[in-house]
Every structure is written in C-alpha cells, then in structure tokens.
C-alpha positions as CSV (number, residue, x, y, z in Angstrom):
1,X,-6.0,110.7,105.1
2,X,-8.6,108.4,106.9
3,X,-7.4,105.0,106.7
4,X,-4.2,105.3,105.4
5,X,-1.4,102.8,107.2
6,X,1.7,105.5,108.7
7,X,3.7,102.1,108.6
8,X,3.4,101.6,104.9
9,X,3.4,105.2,104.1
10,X,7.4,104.8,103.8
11,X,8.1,103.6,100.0
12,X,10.7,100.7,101.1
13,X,8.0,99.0,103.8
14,X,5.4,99.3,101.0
15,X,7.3,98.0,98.4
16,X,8.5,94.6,100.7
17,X,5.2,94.4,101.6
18,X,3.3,94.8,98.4
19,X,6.5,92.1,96.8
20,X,5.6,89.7,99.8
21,X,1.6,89.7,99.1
22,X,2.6,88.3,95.7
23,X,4.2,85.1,97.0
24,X,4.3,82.7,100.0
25,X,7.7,83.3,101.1
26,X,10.8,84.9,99.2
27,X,14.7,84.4,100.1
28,X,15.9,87.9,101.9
29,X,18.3,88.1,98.7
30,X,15.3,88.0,96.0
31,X,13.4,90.9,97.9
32,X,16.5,92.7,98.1
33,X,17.2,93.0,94.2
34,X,13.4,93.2,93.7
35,X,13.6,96.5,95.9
36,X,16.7,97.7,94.7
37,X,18.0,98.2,98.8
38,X,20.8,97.0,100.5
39,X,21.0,94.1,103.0
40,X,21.2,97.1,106.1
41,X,18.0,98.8,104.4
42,X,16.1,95.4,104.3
43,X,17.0,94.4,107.3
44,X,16.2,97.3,109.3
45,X,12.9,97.5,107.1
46,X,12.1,93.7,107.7
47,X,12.4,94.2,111.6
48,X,10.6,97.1,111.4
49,X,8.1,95.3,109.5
50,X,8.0,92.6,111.6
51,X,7.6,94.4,114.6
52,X,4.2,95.6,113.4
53,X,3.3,92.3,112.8
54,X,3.1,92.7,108.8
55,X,6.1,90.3,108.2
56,X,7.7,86.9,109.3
57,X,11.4,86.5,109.1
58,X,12.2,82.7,109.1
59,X,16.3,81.6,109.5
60,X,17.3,78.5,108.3
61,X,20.5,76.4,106.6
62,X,20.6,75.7,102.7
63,X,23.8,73.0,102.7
64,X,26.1,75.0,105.5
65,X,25.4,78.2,103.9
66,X,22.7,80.1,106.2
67,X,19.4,82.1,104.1
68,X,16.9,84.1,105.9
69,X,13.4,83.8,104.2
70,X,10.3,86.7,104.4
71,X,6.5,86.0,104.0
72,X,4.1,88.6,104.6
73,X,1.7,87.8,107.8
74,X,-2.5,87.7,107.0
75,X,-2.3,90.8,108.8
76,X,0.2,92.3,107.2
77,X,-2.0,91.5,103.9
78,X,-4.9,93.2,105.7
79,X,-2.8,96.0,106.3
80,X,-1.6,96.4,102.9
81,X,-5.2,95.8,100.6
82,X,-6.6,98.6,103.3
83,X,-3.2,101.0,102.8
84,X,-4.6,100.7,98.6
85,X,-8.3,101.0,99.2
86,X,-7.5,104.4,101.0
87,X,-4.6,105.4,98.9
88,X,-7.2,104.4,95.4
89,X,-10.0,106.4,97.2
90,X,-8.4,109.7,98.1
91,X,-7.1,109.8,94.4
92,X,-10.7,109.3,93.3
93,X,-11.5,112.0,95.6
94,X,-9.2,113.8,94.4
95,X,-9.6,113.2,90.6
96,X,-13.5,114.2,91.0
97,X,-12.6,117.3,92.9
98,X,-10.2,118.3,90.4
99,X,-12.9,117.3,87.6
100,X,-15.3,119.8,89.7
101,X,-12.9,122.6,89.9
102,X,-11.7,122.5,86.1
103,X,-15.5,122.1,85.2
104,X,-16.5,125.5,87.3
105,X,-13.5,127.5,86.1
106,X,-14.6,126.6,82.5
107,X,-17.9,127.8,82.9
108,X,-16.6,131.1,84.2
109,X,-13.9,131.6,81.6
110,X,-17.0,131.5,79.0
C-alpha cells in the first residue's frame, strides 16, 4: 500500500478533500450537501482535516448571519493527487495480476 495517505483512506476526508481540489473555497453548507454528512460529521472531518494541514477553515459574517468557508491547502492538494496516483497504480497492479492469473489458468484448463 506504498504511498497510500491513512488520512484520506476514510471516505468522508476523501470526499471533502477531493470536492475542495475542485474549487477555491466553498461555504461549509455546499460541502455538506455535496457530501451528503451532517454539520457534526463535517465539522469533526474539517478539523481533522485541518489538523493535518490538508484544509483551511476560514469564519467570517454574511449580513449578521455568521458562514464558515473551506479551501483545500497546496498541501492538502499534494496529498490528495499522491492518495490517486497510488490508489490508480495498485489497481493497475492489480488489474495486470489478475490479467496474469486468468491468462495461466486458461492455458491449463486447455
């Protein structure tokens, strides 16, 4: 499992990160619907994430009404094209391995 991130192995961190990579900076409510969690999952997955350095939490007003914004970090975008290299090469290991197998088992069946 060489190179594979244990942070982002969890779905929910992935997900927030991978949503995050695809934008500057989203309100705490968007990712929320976009990850299908509720505000205590989020939140204890943004501070987790944010702990690690993958995410920045940012707390401001709109009109009196306060919003919490999320943006993923450069390293937490470093950390997540890495987490997919690894995860796209062990399937391609995988995938040839299983091609390998399948084709030696044929071979013996004839």
């Amino acid at each position: 499992m060489n190179g594979l991130d244990p942070v982002l192995h969890q779905p929910t961190k992935l997900t927030v990160l991978a949503f995050l990579s695809g934008c500057q900076e989203a309100e705490f409510s968007v990712v929320r619907d976009y990850c299908q969690v509720s505000d205590s999952v989020l939140s204890k997955t943004a501070a987790s994430l944010e702990a690690t350095g993958y995410l920045r939490a940012r707390k401001g007003y709109v009109g009196k009404r306060p919003r919490t914004w999320l943006s993923a970090t450069r390293g937490g975008r470093a950390a997540l094209a890495a987490h997919l290299a690894a995860l796209q090469q062990l399937a391609a290991a995988a995938e040839a391995a299983g091609s390998e197998t399948g084709t030696e088992s044929d071979r013996q069946e004839s």
